[in-house]
N, C-alpha and C positions, 0 to 999 in steps of 0.2 A: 504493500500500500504506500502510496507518496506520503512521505515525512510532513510532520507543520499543520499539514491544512485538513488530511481525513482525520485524523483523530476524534478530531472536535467540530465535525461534519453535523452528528445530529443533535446537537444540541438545539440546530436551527430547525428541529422536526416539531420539535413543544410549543417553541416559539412559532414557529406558522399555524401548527394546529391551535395553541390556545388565543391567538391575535384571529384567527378565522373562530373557533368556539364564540369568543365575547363579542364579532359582528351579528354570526348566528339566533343568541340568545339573548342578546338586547333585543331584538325584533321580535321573536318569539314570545318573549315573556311581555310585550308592550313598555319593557321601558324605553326602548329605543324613540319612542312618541316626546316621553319629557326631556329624555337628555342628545334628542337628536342636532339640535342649533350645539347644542356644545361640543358634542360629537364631533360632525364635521369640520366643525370652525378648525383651522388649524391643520388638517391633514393634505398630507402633499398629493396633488392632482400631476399625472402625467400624461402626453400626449402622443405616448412611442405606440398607440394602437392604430391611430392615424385612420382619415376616412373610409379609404379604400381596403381595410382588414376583412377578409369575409366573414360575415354575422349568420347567426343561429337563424331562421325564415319559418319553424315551427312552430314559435314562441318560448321554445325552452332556452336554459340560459347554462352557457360553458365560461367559468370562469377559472384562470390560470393561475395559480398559487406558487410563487416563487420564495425562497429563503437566501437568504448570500452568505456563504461563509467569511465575513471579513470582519475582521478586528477593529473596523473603523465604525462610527455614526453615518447619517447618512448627509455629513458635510465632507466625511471625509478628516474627522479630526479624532482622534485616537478614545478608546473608551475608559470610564472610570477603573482605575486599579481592583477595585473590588469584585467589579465584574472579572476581569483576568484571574482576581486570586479565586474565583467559584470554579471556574471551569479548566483551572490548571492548564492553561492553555496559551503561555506566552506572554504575550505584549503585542504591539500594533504591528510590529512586523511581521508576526506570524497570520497565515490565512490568505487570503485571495479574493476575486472579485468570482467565484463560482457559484452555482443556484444548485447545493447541493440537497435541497431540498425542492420538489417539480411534484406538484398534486392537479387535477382537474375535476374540478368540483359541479356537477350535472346537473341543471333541477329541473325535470319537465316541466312544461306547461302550467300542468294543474299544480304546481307548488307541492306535491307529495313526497311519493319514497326516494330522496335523492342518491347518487353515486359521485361519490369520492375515489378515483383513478390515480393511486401515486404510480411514477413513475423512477425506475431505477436511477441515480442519480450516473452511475456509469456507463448506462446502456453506450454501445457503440456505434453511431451515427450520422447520419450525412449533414454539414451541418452549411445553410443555405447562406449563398451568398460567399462561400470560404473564408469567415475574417479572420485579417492576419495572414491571407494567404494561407488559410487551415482549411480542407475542403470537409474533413471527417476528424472526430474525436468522441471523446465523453459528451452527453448530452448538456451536464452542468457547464462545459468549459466555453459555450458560446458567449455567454453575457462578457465574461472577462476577454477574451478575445475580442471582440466588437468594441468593447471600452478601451481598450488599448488603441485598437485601428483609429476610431474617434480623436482619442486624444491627440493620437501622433499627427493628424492632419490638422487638427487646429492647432500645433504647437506650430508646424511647419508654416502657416496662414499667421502667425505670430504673435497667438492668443498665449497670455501668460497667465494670468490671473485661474490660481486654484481652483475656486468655488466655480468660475465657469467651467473648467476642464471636466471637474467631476460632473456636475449637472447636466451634462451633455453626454458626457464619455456612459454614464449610469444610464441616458434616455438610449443611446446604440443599442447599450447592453439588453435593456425591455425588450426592445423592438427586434433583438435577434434570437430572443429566449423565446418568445412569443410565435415567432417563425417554425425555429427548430421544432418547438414542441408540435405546431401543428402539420408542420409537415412528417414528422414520423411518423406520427398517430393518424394518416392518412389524409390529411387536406379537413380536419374538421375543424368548427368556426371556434373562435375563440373570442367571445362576446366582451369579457371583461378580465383584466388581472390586478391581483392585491401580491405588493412586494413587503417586506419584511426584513428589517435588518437586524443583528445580530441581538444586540442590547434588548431587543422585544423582549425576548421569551423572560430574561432573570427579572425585570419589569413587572411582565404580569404575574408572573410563579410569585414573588413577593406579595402583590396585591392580590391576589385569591387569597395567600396564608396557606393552603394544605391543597394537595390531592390524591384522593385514591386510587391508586394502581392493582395489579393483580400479577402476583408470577408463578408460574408451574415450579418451580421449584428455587432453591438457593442458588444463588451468584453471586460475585466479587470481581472487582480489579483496579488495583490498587493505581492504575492509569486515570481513570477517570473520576475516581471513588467512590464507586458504585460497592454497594455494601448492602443484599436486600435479602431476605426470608423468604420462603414458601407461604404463598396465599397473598392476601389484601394486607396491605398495609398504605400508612399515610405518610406523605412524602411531603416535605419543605421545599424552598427552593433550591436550595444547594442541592438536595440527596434529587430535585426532578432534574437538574442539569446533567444527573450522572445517570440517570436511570433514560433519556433519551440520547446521551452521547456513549454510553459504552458499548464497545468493539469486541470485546475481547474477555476471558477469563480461563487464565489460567489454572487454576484452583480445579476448577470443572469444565477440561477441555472438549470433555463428551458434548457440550453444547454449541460447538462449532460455527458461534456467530460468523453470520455473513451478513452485506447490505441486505440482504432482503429482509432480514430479524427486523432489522434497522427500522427499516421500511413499517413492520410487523407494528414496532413499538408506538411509531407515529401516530398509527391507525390507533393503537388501545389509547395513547394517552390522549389524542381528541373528544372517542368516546367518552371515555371517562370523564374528562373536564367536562362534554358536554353536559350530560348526566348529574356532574357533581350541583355543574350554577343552575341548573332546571329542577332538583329536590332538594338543596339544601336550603333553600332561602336566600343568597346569595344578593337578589335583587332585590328583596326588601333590606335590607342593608345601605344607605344611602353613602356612608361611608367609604365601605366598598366598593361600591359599586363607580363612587364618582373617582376612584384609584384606578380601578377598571375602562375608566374610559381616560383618564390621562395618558395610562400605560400603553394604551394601544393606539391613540391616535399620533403620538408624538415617534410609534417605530413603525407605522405605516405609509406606503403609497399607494394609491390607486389611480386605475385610468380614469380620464376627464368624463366618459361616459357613464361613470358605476354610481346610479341612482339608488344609495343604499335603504330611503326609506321604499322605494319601487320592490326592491329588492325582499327586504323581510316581508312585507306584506304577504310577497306568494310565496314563502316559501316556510310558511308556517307549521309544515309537516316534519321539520329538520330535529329539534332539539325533542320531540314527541319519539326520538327512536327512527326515525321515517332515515333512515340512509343505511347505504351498504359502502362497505371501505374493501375494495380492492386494489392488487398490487398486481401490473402488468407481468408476463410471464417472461424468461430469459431461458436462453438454450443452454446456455453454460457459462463457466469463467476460462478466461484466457489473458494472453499479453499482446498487446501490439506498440510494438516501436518503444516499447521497455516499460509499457504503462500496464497494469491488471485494468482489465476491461469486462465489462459484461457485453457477452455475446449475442446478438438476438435474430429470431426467424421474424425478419419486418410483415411477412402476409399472417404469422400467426398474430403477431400485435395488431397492427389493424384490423382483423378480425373480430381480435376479443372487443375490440373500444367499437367496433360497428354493433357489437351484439349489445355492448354496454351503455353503451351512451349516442347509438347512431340508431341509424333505418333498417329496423328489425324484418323488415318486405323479406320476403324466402328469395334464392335467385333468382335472376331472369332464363325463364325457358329458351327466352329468342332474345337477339338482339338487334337494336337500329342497323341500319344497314351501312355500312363502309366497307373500306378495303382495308385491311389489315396485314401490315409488314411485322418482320418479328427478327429483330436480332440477335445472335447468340453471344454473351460476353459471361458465360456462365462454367462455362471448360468444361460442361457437360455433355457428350454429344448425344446429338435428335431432340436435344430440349425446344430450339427453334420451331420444326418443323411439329411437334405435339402441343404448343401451344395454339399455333396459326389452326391444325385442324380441328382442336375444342373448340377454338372461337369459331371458327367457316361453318363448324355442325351447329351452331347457333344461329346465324343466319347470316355473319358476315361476308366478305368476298375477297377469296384467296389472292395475296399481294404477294411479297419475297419474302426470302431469307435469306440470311446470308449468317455467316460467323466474323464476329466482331477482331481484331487483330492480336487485341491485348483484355485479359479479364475485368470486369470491372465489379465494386463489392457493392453498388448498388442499383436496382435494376428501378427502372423510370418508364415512363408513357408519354409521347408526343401524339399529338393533334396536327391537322393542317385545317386548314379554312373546311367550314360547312360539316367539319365532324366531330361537332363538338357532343353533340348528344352521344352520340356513337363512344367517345372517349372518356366519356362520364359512366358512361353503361359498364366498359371495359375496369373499369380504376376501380370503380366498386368491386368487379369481381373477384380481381387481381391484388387488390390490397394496397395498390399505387395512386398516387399523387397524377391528374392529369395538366398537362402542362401546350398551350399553345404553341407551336414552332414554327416560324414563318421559314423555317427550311424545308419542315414536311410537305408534301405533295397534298395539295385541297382533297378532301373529301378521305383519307388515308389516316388510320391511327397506325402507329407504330411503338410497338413494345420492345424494350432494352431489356432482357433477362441475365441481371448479375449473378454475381455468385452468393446473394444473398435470396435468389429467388426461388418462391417454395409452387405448385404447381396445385392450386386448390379441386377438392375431390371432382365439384362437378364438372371440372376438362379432366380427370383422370381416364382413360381408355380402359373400356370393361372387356374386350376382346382382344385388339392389339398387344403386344409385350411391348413392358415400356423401357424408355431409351438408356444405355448406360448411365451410371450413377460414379463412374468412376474418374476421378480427374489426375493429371497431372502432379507428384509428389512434391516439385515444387513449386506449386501456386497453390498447394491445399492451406483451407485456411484456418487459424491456428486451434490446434487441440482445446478442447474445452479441458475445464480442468474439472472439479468432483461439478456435475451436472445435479440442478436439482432435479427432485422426485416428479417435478408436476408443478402447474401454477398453487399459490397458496389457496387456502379456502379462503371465500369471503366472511367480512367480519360487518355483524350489525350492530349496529346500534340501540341505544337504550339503556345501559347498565356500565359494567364493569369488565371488559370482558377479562380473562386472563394470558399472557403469553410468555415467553422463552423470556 
């Protein structure tokens, strides 16, 4: 794992979840009605969503949850000692401009049973636009990449002045997290996002006073100082900063944390907070409560569009239990270019987030009519040519194929003029992002099958034998390392739940 900055990665997991909890539950509980003018007043409105972002047209509403692991405020000036001595975790030079924390929070229509979609913070991905001249990385790594590019062109343009750098270099950063994220997860809209900086979470953990966690059994590590018992216990701020940042225990190696635990713990401790301010009383407490709303609006941003009292209104079904918390699936762990990465099959993600939070419609039998080319950059051979005939027995109209010269690790979809319906049909099926090209031939989709591309059941060939699966020793790509078991089960809401 990189030295400095994962260590003290989730700590930013409590902090997003309990700065999302106390928006949730203000609205929920009506008091967001008396302390809404105070509320907002004060929180920072950003504009990195920009008009042209494509919006949710259902009525339902996708908003982006980002966390930064940086040791700074969000001026950019270094955080109280205290906070450093809670989280054993350096000084201002330690950490980075990374959003090691990535949730997508769903609420249909009718305001009911919503979905909470965290996303591995290492997933390995294609990251849009290449900043820094980066075309693929860690999902997390785009924000800081894009604030550097930022920066460095307005240093060059002769902008000196701090507070501008960062307030610009941080809007890149949104507007390329915001990208990334929806283009992996397959082209879905991304209506609204709430950013979060480090200092939140010891903030709010303070001003709640206690929360209750649940753990299957005993852990320790003397890294983060995490120090906990089997069952339900109540937790300070110190002992919540350790209980959502620890990695690791050696004591009890049989519990072979990984990000996903991570991930795991995010999810419980939202629950739980949410649960805790929805029965304990919490918001008849004015006290509290009015901590509750310093704490959080002074480590928030949000976009210029997020109508928070719009917001709670419908979505009154949240802090009642009404959500599911799931964690996107990963093929495996591996390394690329000397980094541990998580490995991912992009048509099974997209999948799961169409079945989760997308258009539940069953396939399409038939499809608009085009001409469909198909690339091979996948090292697999006949992969080409078994895709072009799924889609032609569909109803399309047999273009080429050809093999690509050099592999590529991520497979994409082109359009030309007049087929666009046609390449909307195809991306859904495929799991791909469709993308206009005024190089494509009008009326022609054309499919890129990387080596990240998986060949979904309803073009699998029930008669035919299918094409080799075997590629090249030296373009395979790299070994997962222990694979999990399966995606995680989903975790609802309403209680306590307990985990690892």
């Amino acid at each position: 794992m990189e030295q400095g900055s994962t260590g003290r990665w989730a700590w930013l997991v409590g902090k997003v979840a309990l700065g999302v909890t106390a928006l949730l539950v203000f609205g929920a509980t009506g008091y967001a009605w008396v302390y809404y003018a105070e509320f907002t007043e004060g929180l920072t409105r950003s504009q990195a969503l920009g008009s042209g972002t494509p919006r949710s047209t259902d009525g339902a509403t996708n908003i982006l949850i980002m966390g930064l692991d940086s040791r700074l405020d969000q001026n950019g000036n270094p955080l109280p000692q205290a906070v450093y001595d809670q989280l054993h975790a350096g000084d201002s030079s330690n950490g980075g401009y990374n959003t090691n924390v990535l949730m997508v929070l769903h609420v249909p229509e009718d305001g009911s049973r919503a979905t909470l979609v965290s996303v591995p913070r290492d997933d390995y991905v294609a990251l849009p636009g290449s900043p820094a001249g980066q075309a693929k990385g860690k999902i997390k790594q785009g924000y800081g990449l894009a604030k550097y590019a930022r920066e460095q062109q307005l240093a060059a343009q002769g902008v000196t002045d701090r507070k501008t750098l960062e307030a610009q270099g941080r809007e890149a950063g949104r507007k390329q997290t915001v990208d990334s994220v929806r283009a992996f997860l397959g082209g879905i809209p991304i209506d609204h996002f709430v950013e979060v900086t480090l200092v939140g979470f010891y903030d709010l953990a303070q001003a709640l006073g206690s929360i209750t966690v649940c753990l299957q059994g005993p852990t320790q590590d003397s890294y983060s100082g995490a120090r906990f018992v089997k069952g339900q216990q109540q937790l300070d701020a110190g002992q919540a900063l350790a209980f959502v940042r620890q990695r690791r225990d050696y004591v009890h190696p049989e519990l072979n944390f990984t990000d996903l635990d991570r991930e795991r713990r995010q999810q419980a401790f939202l629950a739980s907070a949410s649960h805790q301010l929805k029965s304990a009383g919490t918001f008849a407490d004015p006290g509290k409560l009015a901590g509750l709303v310093q704490a959080a609006k002074k480590n928030i941003v949000i976009d210029e569009g997020l109508d928070l009292m719009d917001f709670v209104q419908r979505s009154q079904g949240l802090t009642g239990g009404g959500i599911t918390f799931t964690t996107l699936p990963i093929k495996g762990f591996g390394r690329i270019n000397g980094e541990d990465v998580n490995l991912v099959d992009l048509a099974l993600v997209r999948a799961t987030v169409r079945e989760l939070i997308g258009d539940r419609k069953p396939a399409p039998t038939t499809l608009p009519p085009a001409i469909v080319d198909v690339v091979n950059a996948a090292g697999i051979e006949g992969v080409a040519g078994q895709v072009q005939n799924g889609l032609v027995g569909k109803g399309m109209t047999k273009g080429s194929t050809h093999t690509h010269p050099h592999q590529l690790g991520e497979s994409a979809l082109y359009y030309g003029k007049g087929a666009d319906e046609a390449a909307r049909a195809v991306a859904d099926l495929l799991g791909l992002s469709a993308e206009l090209d005024p190089d494509t031939t009008a009326n022609h989709v054309r499919v890129v099958a990387g080596t990240d591309f998986t060949l979904p059941a309803v073009l699998t060939p029930t008669t035919s034998a299918a094409p080799t699966t075997s590629r090249p020793a030296a373009a395979a790509a790299p070994a997962p390392a222990t694979a999990p078991s399966g995606p995680m089960e989903a975790m609802q809401g309403g209680d306590v739940p307990c985990v690892k």
